[in-house]
PyMOL CGO cylinders between C-alpha atoms (Angstrom):
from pymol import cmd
from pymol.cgo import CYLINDER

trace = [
    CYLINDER, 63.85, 100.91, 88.64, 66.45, 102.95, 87.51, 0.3, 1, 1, 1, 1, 1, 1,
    CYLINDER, 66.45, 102.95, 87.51, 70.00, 102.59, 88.10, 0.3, 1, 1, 1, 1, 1, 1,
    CYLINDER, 70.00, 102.59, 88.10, 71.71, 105.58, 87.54, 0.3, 1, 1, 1, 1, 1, 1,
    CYLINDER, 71.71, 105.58, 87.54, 76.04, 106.13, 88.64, 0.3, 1, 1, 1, 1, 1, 1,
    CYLINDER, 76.04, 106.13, 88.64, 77.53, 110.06, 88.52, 0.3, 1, 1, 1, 1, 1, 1,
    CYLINDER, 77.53, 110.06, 88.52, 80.94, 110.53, 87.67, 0.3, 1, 1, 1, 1, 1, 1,
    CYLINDER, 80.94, 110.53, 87.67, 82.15, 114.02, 88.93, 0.3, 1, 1, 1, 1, 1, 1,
    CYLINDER, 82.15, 114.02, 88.93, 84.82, 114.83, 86.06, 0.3, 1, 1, 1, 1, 1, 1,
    CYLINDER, 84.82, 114.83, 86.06, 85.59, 118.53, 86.68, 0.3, 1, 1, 1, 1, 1, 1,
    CYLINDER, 85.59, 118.53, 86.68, 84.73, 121.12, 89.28, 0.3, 1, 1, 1, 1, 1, 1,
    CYLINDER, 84.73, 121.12, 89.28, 85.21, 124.30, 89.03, 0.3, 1, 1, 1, 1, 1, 1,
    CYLINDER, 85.21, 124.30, 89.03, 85.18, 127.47, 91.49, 0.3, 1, 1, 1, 1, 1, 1,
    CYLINDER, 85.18, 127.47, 91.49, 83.58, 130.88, 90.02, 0.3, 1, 1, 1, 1, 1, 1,
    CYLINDER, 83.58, 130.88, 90.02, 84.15, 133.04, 93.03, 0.3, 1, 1, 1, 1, 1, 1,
    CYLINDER, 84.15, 133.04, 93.03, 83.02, 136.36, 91.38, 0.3, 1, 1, 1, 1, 1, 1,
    CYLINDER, 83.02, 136.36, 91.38, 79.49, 134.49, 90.84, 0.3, 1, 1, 1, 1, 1, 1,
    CYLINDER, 79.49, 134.49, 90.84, 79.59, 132.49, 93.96, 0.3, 1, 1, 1, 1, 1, 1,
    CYLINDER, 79.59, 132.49, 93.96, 79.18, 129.27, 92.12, 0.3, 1, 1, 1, 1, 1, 1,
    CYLINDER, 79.18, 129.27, 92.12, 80.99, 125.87, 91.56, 0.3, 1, 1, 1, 1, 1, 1,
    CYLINDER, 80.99, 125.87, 91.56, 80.66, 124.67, 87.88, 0.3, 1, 1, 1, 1, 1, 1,
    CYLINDER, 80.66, 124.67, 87.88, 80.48, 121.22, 88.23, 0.3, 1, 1, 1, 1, 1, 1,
    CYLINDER, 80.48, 121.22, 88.23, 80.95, 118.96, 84.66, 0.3, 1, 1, 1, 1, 1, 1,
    CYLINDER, 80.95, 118.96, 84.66, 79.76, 115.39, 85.17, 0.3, 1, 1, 1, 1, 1, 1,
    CYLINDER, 79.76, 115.39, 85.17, 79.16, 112.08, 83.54, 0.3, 1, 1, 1, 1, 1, 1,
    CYLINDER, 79.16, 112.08, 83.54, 76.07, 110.28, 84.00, 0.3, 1, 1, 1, 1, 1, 1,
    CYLINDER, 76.07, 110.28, 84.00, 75.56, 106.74, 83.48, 0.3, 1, 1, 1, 1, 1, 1,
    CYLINDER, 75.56, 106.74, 83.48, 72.28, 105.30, 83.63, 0.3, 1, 1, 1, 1, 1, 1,
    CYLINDER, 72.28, 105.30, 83.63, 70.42, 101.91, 82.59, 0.3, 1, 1, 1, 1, 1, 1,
    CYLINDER, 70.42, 101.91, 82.59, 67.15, 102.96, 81.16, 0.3, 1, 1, 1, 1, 1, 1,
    CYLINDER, 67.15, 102.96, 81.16, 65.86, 106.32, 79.85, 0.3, 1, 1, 1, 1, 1, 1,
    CYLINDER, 65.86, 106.32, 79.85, 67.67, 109.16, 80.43, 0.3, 1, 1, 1, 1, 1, 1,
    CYLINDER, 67.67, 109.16, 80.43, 66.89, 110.31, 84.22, 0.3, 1, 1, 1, 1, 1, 1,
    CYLINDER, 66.89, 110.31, 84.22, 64.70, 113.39, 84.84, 0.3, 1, 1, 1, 1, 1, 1,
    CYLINDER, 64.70, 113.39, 84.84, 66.23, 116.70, 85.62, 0.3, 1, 1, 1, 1, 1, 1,
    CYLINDER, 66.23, 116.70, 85.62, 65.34, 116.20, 88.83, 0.3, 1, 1, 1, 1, 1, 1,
    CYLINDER, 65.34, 116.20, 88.83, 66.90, 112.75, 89.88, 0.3, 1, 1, 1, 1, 1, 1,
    CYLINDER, 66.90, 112.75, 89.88, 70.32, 114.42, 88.18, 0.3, 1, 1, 1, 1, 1, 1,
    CYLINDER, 70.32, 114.42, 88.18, 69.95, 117.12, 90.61, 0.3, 1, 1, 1, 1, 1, 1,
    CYLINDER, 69.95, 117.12, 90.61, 69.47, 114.80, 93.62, 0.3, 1, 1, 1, 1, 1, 1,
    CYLINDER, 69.47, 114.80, 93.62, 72.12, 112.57, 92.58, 0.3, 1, 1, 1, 1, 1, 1,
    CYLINDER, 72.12, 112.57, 92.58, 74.60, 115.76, 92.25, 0.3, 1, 1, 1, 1, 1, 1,
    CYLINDER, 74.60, 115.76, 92.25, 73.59, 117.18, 95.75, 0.3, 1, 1, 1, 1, 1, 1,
    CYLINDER, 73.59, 117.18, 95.75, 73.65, 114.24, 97.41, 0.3, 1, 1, 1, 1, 1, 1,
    CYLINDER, 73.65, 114.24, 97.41, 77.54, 113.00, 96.08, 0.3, 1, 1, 1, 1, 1, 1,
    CYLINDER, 77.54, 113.00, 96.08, 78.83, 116.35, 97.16, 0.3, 1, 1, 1, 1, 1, 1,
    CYLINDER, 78.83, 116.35, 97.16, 76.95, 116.90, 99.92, 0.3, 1, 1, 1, 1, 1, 1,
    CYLINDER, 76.95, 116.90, 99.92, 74.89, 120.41, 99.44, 0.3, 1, 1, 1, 1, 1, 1,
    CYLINDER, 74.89, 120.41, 99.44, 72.06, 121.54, 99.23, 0.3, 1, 1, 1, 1, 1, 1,
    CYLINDER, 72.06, 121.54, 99.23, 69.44, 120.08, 96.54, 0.3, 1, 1, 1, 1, 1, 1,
    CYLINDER, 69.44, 120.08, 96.54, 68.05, 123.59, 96.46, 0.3, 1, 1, 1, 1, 1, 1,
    CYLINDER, 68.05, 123.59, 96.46, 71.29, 125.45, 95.47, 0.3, 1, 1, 1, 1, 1, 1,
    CYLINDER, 71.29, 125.45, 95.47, 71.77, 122.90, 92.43, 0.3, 1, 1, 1, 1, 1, 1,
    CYLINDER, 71.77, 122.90, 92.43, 70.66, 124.07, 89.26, 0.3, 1, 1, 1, 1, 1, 1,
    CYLINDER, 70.66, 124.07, 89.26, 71.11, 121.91, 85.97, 0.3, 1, 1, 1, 1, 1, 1,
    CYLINDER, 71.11, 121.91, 85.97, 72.51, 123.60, 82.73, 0.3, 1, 1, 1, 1, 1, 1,
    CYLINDER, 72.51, 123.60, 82.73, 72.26, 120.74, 80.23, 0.3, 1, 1, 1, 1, 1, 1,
    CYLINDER, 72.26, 120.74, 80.23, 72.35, 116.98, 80.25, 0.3, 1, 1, 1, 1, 1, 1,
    CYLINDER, 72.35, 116.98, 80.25, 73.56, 116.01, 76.74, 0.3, 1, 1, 1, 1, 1, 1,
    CYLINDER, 73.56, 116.01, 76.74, 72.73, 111.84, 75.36, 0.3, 1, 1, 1, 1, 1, 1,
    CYLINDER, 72.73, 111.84, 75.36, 74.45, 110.76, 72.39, 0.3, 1, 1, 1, 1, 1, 1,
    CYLINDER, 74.45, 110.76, 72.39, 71.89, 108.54, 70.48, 0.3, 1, 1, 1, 1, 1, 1,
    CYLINDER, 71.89, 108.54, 70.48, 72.52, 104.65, 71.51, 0.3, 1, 1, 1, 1, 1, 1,
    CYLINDER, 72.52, 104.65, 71.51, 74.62, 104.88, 74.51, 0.3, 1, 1, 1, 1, 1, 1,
    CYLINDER, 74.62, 104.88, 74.51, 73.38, 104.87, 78.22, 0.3, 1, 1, 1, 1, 1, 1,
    CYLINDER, 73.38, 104.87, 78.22, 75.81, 107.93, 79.53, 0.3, 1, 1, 1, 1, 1, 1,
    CYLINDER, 75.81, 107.93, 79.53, 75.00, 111.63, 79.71, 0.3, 1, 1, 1, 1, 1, 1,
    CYLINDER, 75.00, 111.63, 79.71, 77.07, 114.69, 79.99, 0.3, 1, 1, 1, 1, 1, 1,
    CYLINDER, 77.07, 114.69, 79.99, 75.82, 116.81, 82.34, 0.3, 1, 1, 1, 1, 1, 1,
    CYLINDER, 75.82, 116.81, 82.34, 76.75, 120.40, 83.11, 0.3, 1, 1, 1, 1, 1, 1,
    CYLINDER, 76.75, 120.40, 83.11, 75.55, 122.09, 87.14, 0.3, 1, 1, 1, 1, 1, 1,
    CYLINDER, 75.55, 122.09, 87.14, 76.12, 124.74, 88.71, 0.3, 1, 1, 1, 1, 1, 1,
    CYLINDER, 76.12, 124.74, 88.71, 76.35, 124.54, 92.34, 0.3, 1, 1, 1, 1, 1, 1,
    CYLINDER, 76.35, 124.54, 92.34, 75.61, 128.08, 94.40, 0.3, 1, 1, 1, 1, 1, 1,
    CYLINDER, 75.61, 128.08, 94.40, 76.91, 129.11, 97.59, 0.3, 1, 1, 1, 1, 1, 1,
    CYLINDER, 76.91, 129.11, 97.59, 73.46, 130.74, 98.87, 0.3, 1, 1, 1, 1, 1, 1,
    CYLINDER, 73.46, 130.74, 98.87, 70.11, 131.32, 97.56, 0.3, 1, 1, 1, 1, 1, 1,
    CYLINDER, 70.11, 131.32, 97.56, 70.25, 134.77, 97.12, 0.3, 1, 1, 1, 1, 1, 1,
    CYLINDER, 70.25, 134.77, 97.12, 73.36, 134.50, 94.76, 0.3, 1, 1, 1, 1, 1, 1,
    CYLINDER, 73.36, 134.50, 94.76, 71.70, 132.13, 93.11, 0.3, 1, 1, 1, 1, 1, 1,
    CYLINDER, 71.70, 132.13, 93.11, 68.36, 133.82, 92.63, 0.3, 1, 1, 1, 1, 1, 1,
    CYLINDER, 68.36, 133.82, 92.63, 70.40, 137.07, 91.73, 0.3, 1, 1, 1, 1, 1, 1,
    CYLINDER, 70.40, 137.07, 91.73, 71.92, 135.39, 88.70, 0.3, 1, 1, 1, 1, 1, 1,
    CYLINDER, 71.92, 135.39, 88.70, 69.79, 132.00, 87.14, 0.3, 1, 1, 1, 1, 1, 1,
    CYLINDER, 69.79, 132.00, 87.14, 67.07, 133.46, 85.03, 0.3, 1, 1, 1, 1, 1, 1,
    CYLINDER, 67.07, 133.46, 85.03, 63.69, 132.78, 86.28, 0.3, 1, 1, 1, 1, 1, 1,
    CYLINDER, 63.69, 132.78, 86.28, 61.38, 130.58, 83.68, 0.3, 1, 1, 1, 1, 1, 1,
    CYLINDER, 61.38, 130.58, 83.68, 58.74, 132.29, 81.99, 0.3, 1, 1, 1, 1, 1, 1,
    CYLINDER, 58.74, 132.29, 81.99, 55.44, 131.82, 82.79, 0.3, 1, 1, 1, 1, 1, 1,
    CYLINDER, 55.44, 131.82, 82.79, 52.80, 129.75, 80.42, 0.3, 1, 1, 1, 1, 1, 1,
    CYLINDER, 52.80, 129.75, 80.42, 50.20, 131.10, 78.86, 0.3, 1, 1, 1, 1, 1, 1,
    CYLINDER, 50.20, 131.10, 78.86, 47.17, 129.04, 80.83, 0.3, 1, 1, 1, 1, 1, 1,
    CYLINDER, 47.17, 129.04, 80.83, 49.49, 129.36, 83.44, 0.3, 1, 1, 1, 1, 1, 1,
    CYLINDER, 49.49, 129.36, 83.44, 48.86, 133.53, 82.80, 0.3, 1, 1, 1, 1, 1, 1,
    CYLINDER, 48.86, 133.53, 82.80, 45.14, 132.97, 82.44, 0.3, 1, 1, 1, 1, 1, 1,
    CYLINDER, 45.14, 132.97, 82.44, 44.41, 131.16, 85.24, 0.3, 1, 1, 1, 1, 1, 1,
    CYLINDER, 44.41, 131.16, 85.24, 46.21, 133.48, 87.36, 0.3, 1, 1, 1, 1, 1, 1,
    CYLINDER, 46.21, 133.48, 87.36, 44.59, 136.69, 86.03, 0.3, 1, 1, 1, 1, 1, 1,
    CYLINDER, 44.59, 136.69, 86.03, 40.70, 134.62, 86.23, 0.3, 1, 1, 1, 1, 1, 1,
    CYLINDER, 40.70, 134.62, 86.23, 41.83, 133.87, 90.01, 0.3, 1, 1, 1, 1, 1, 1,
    CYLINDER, 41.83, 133.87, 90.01, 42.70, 137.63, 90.43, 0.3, 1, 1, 1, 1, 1, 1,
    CYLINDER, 42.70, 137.63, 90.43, 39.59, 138.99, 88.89, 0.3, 1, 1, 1, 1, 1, 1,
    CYLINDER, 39.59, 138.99, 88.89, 36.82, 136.42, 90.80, 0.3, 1, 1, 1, 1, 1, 1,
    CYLINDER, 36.82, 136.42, 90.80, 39.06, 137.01, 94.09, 0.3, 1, 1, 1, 1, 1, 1,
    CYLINDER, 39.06, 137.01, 94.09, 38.68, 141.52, 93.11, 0.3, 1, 1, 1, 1, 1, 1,
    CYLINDER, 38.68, 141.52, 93.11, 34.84, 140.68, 92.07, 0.3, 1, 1, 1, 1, 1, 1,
    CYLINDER, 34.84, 140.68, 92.07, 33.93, 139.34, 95.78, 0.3, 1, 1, 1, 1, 1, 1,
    CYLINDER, 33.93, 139.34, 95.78, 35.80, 142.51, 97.38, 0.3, 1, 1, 1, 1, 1, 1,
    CYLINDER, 35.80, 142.51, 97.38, 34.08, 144.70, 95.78, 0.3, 1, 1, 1, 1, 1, 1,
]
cmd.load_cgo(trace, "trace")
């Protein structure tokens, strides 16, 4: 099981983006935790949204169990998907997509 304690060291208000930067210290017991138990962990000690969390960076230094972590936490979803940059797509991810499209266009037509 992992243990894992957050440290809120800064926060930040961006009101022209809508956003809360939100610089944090995470101190943890095992491996360093997932993206996503970082973002739970943020939501859930400030009380928002997990949704409207997105995670910049988590930084390690080699040997030590603590993690700086950098957030962003956005006032709505729309600002949010206005602004974060959407990942790109894989390549099987493409191809299996387009294969899907052309059987689905083959049993139109």
């Amino acid at each position: 099981m992992i243990l894992m304690d957050l440290k809120v060291i800064e926060k930040k208000e961006e009101p022209l983006l809508s956003r809360t930067k939100i610089v944090s210290q995470v101190i943890f017991n095992a491996a360093t935790p997932s993206e996503k138990d970082v973002k739970s962990k943020i939501a859930s000690s400030l009380n928002a949204d997990e949704s409207l969390v997105v995670i910049k960076s988590i930084y390690t230094n080699f040997g030590f169990k603590k993690a700086d972590v950098t957030a962003y936490l956005y006032k709505d979803k729309k600002e949010m998907e206005s602004i974060e940059i959407k990942p790109k797509e894989r390549k099987a991810e493409k191809g299996a997509a387009k294969a899907e499209e052309a059987k689905e266009e083959n049993q139109k037509g």
